[in-house]
C-alpha positions as CSV (number, residue, x, y, z in Angstrom):
1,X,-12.5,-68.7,5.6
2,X,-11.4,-65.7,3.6
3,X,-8.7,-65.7,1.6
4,X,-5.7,-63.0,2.4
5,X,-5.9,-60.4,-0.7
6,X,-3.6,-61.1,-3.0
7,X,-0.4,-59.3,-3.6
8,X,2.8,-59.6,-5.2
9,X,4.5,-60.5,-2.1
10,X,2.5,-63.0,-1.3
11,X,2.9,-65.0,-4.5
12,X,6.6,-64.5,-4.8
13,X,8.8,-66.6,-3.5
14,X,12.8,-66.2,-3.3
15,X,13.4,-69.4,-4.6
16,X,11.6,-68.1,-7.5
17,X,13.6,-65.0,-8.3
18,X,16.3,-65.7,-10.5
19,X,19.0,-63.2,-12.1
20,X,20.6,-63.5,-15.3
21,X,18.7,-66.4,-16.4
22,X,20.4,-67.7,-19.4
23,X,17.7,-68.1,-22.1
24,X,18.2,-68.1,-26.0
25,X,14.5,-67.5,-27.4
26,X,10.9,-67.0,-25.3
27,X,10.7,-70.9,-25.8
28,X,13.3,-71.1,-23.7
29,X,12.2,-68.5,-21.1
30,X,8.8,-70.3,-20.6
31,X,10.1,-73.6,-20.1
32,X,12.5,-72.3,-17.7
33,X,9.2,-71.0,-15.7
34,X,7.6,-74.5,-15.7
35,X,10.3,-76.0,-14.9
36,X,11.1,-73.9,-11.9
37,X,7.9,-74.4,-10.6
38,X,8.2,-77.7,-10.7
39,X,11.1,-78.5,-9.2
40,X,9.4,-76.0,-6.3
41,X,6.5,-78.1,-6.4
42,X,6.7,-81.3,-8.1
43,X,3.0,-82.1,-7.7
44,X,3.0,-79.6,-10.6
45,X,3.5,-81.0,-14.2
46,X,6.3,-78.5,-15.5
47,X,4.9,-79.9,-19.4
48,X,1.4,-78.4,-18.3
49,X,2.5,-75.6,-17.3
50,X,4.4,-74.8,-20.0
51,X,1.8,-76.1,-22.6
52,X,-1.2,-73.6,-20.9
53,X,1.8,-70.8,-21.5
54,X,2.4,-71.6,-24.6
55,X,-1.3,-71.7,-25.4
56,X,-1.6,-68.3,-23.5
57,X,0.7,-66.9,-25.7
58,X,-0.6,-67.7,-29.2
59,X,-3.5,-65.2,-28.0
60,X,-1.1,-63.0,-28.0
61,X,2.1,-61.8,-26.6
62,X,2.4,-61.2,-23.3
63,X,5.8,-59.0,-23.9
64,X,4.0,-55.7,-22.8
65,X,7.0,-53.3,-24.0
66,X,10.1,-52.1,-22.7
67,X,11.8,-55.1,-22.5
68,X,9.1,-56.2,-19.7
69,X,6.7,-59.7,-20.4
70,X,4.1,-61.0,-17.6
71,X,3.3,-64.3,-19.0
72,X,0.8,-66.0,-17.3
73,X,-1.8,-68.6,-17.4
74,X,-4.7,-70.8,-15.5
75,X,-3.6,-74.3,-14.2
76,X,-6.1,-77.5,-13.5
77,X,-5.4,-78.4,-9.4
78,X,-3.7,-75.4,-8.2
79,X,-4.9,-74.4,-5.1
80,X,-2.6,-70.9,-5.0
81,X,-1.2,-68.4,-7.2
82,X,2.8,-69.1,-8.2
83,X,4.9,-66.0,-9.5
84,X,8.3,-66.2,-11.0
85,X,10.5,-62.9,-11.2
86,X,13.7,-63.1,-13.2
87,X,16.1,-60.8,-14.7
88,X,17.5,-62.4,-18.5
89,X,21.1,-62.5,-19.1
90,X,20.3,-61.5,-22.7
91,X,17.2,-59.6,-23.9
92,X,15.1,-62.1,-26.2
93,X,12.7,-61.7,-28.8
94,X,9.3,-62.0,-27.3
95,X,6.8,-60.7,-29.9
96,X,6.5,-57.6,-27.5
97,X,3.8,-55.2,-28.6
98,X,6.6,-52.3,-29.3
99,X,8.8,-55.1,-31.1
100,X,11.9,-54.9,-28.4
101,X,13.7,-57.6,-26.6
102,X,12.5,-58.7,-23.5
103,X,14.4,-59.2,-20.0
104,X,12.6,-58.5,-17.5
105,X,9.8,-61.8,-16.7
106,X,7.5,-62.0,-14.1
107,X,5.1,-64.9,-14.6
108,X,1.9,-65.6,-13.2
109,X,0.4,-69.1,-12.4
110,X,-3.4,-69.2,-11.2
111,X,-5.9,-71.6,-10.1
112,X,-8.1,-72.9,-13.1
113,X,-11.2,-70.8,-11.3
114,X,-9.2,-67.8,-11.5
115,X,-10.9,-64.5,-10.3
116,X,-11.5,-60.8,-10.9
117,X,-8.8,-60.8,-7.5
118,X,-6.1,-63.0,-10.4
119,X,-6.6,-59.5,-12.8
120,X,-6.1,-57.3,-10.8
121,X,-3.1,-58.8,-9.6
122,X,-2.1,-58.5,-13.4
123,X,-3.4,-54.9,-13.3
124,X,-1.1,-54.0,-10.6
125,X,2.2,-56.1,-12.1
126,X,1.4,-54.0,-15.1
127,X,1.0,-50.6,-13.5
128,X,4.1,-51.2,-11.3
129,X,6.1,-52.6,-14.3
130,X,5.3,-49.1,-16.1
131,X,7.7,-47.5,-13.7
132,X,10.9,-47.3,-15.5
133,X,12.9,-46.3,-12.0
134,X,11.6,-49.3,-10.6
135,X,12.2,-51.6,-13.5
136,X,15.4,-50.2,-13.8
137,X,16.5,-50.8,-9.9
138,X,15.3,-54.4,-10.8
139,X,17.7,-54.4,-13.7
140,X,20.5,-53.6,-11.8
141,X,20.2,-56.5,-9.2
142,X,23.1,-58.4,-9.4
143,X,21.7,-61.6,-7.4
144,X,17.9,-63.0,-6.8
145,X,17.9,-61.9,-2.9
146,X,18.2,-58.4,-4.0
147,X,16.1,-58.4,-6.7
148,X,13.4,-60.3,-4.3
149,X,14.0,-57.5,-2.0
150,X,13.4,-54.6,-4.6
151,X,10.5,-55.9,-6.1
152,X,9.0,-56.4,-2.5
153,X,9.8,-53.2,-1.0
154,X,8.3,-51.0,-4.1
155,X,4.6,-52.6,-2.9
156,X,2.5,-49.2,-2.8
């Protein structure tokens, strides 16, 4: 049985979009993620995921400039890809490649076995995260229905 391709919509959830996350530091932002997930899914250990973020990150920021970060990682006994969109209250420091604060977050959970199909999923957050319009709309949402709605409707 074939998998369906991956897209953003069918990794996002709406109980996974958030606005206006309160979040004082990228710590803060990352555990936010795991523990989101978990309380989606509580098969998943939020520590784990936030632990193979964390680890993720020292590689290197994920922060990819203009106030945008995809942090992302693999995770032992996940059988799908998770996202999480969310909008910050306040921008945080995220050791962004161009130095500025960060909020906007979409972050990306995988399978351990993660594929070429998990990259180019990354490939196309990127690409449609270079769109300042659409980041911009994003912005603007003032509650996670709308913002779910915006970032699902821009799927080209």
């Amino acid at each position: 049985m074939s998998e369906p391709s991956l897209t953003i919509d069918n990794i996002l959830a709406p109980e996974l979009t958030l606005c206006k996350v309160p979040a004082s530091s990228k710590k803060r932002v990352l555990e936010f993620i795991a523990e989101r997930i978990h309380f989606q899914d509580e098969i998943l250990s939020d520590t784990q995921i936030f632990n193979n973020l964390v680890s993720r990150e020292r590689l290197g920021s994920t922060g990819i400039g203009e106030g945008i970060a995809i942090p992302h990682c693999r995770l032992e006994g996940l059988d799908r890809v998770i996202g999480v969109l969310m909008t910050l209250e306040e921008p945080v420091d995220f050791d962004a490649i161009d130095n500025q604060p960060v909020d906007l977050v979409f972050a990306l959970i995988v399978p351990k076995e993660a594929t070429s199909e998990h990259l180019e999923l990354l490939s196309q957050l990127a690409e449609r995260f270079n769109d300042s319009t659409f980041c911009a709309r994003l912005r603007q949402s003032e509650d996670p229905a709308t913002l779910y709605q915006r970032m699902a409707e821009n799927n080209h």
